[in-house]
C-alpha positions in Angstrom: 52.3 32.7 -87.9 52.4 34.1 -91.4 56.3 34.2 -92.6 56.9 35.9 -96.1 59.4 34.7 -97.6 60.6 37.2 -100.4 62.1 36.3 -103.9 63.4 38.0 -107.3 59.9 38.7 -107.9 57.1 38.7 -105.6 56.5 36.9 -102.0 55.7 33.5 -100.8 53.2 34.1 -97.6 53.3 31.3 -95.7 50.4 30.8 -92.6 51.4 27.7 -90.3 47.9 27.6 -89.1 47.9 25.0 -85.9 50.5 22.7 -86.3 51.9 23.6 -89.7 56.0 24.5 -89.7 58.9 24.5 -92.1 62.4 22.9 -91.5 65.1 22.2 -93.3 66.0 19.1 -94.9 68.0 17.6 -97.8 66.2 17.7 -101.0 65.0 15.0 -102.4 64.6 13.4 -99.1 61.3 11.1 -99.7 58.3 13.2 -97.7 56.3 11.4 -95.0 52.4 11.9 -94.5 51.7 15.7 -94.0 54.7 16.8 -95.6 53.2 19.4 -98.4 55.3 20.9 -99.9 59.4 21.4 -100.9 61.4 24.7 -101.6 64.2 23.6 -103.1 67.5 25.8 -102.2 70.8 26.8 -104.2 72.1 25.5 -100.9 71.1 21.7 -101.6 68.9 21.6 -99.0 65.1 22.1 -99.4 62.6 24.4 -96.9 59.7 21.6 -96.3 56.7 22.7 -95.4 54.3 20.2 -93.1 51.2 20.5 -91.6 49.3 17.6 -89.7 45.8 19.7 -89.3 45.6 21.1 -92.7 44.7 24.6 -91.5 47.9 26.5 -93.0 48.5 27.9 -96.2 51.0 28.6 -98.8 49.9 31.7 -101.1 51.9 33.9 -103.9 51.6 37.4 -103.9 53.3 40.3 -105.8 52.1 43.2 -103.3 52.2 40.5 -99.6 52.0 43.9 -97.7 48.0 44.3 -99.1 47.3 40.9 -99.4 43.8 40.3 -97.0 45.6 37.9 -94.6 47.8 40.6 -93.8 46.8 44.0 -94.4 44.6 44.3 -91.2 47.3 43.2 -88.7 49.0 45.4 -86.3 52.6 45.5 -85.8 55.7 43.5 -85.4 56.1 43.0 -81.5 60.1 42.7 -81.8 60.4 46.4 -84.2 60.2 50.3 -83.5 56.6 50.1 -84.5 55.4 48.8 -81.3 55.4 50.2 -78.2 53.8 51.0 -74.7 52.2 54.5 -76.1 50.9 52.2 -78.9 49.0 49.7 -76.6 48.1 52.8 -74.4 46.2 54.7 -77.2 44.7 51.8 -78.7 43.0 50.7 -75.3 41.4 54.3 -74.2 37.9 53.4 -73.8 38.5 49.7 -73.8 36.3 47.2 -71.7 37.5 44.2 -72.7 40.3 42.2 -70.9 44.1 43.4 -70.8 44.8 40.2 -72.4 42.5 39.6 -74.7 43.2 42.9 -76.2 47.2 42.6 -76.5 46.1 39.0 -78.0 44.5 40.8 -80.9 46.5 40.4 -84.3 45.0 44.0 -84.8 47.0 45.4 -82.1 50.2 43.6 -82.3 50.7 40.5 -83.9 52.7 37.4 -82.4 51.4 37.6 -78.8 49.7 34.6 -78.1 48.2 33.1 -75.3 51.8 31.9 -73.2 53.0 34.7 -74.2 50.5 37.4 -73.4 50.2 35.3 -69.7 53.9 35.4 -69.3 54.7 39.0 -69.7 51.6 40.2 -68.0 52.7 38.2 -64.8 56.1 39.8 -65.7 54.7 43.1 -65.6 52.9 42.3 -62.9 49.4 43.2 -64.7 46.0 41.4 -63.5 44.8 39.8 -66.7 41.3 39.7 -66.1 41.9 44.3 -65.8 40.2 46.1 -68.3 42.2 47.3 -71.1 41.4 50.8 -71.0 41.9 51.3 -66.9 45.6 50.2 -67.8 47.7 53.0 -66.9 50.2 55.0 -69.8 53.5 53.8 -67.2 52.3 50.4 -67.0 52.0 49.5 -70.7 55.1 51.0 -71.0 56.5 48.3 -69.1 53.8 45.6 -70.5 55.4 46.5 -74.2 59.3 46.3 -72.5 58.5 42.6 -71.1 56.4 41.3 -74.5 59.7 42.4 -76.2 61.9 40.9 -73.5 59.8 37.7 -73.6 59.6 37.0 -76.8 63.4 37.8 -77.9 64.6 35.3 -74.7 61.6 32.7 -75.7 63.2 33.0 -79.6 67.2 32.5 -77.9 65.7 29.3 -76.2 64.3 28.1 -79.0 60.6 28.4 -79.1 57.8 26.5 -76.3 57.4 23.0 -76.6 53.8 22.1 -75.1 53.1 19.5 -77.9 54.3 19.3 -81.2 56.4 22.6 -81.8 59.8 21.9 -83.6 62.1 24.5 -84.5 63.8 25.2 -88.4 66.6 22.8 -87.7 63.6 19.9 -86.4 64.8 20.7 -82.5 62.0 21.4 -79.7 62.3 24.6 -77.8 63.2 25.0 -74.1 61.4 28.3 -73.0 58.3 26.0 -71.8 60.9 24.8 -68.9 60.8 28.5 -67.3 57.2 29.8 -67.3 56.0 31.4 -64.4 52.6 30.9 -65.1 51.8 29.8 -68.1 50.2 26.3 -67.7 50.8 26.1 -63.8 47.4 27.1 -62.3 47.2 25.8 -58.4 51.2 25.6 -58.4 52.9 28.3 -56.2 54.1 31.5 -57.8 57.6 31.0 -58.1 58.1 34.4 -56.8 56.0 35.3 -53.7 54.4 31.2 -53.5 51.0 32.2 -53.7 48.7 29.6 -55.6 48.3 30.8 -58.9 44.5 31.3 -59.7 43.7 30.0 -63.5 40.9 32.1 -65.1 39.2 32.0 -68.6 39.2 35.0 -70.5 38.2 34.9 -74.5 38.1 31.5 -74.5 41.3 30.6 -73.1 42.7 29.7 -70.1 44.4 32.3 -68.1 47.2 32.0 -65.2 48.3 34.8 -63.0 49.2 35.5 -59.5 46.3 37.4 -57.1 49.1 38.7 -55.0 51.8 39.5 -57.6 49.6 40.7 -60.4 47.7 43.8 -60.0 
């Protein structure tokens, strides 16, 4: 959720927190309640920047690759920097959960919970497994379906559960083909098996007992 934007000199970090996003709009265009803050473009248009909960933030920094919000994260999901061997390495000696752990911002950042469930069901991996009995092949694939996810989830436009809008003020359409995400005691869509809904760090957690392994 942190987006750097990067200028002539230094970087504007910008953490959505909860709710928060930024769209595009004309500037001047009088701002409603929980609109913050306007980045006025060469273009004519402005970036505005809302956020209903009051959790994000918007923070200047010269050197955004130390800064304390972000110097601690792991890697990109969608570059070269992450892959199965990395997921593999990090987990040797793991107990906690498969997905907890690929949840972690310290081991990749951008998988959250509908996405972790969705490409663990993808790659057929029990979430409730323990991170470090995860086998090198099957993080291999784990890291191929977070990337496949998350690239196809981005093409449809984001998950609309609530409030999500896009840049352009749009919803996104990926929410209308999970296969588990947020359909515990439906049948899996691929074997028909009721999915089984677990908690696991807090969350809520869908997979399939006969698909996922």
């Amino acid at each position: 959720k942190c987006l750097m934007i990067q200028a002539e000199v230094g970087t504007l970090i910008s953490h959505l927190g909860m709710s928060g996003n930024l769209r595009l709009v004309e500037a001047g265009l009088p701002a409603l309640k929980h609109e913050h803050v306007d980045i006025e473009l060469e273009s004519g248009l402005a970036l505005r920047y809302t956020d209903p909960r009051r959790f994000g933030a918007m923070l200047w920094s010269l050197d955004p690759h130390n800064h304390e919000l972000l110097i601690r994260l792991g890697p990109e999901p969608l570059t070269d920097l992450f892959d199965g061997e990395r997921l593999y390495e990090r987990s040797r000696g793991k107990s906690i959960a498969v997905k907890p752990f690929v949840m972690d911002n310290a081991v990749v950042v951008g998988v959250g919970n509908i996405y972790a469930t969705e490409a663990l069901f993808a790659a057929g991996i029990d979430p409730r497994r323990e991170a470090g009995s995860v086998s090198r092949a099957r993080y291999l694939k784990l890291a191929i379906e977070i990337k496949r996810i998350l690239a196809y989830a981005i093409e449809r436009g984001g998950t609309t559960l609530r409030d999500f809008i896009g840049g352009d003020g749009k919803p996104g359409y990926f929410q209308q083909e999970l296969f588990a995400y947020g359909r515990g005691g439906q049948p899996c869509k691929v074997c028909g098996t009721t999915l089984r809904e677990v908690k696991l760090g807090q969350r809520a957690s869908v997979y399939c007992p006969k698909c996922q392994r």
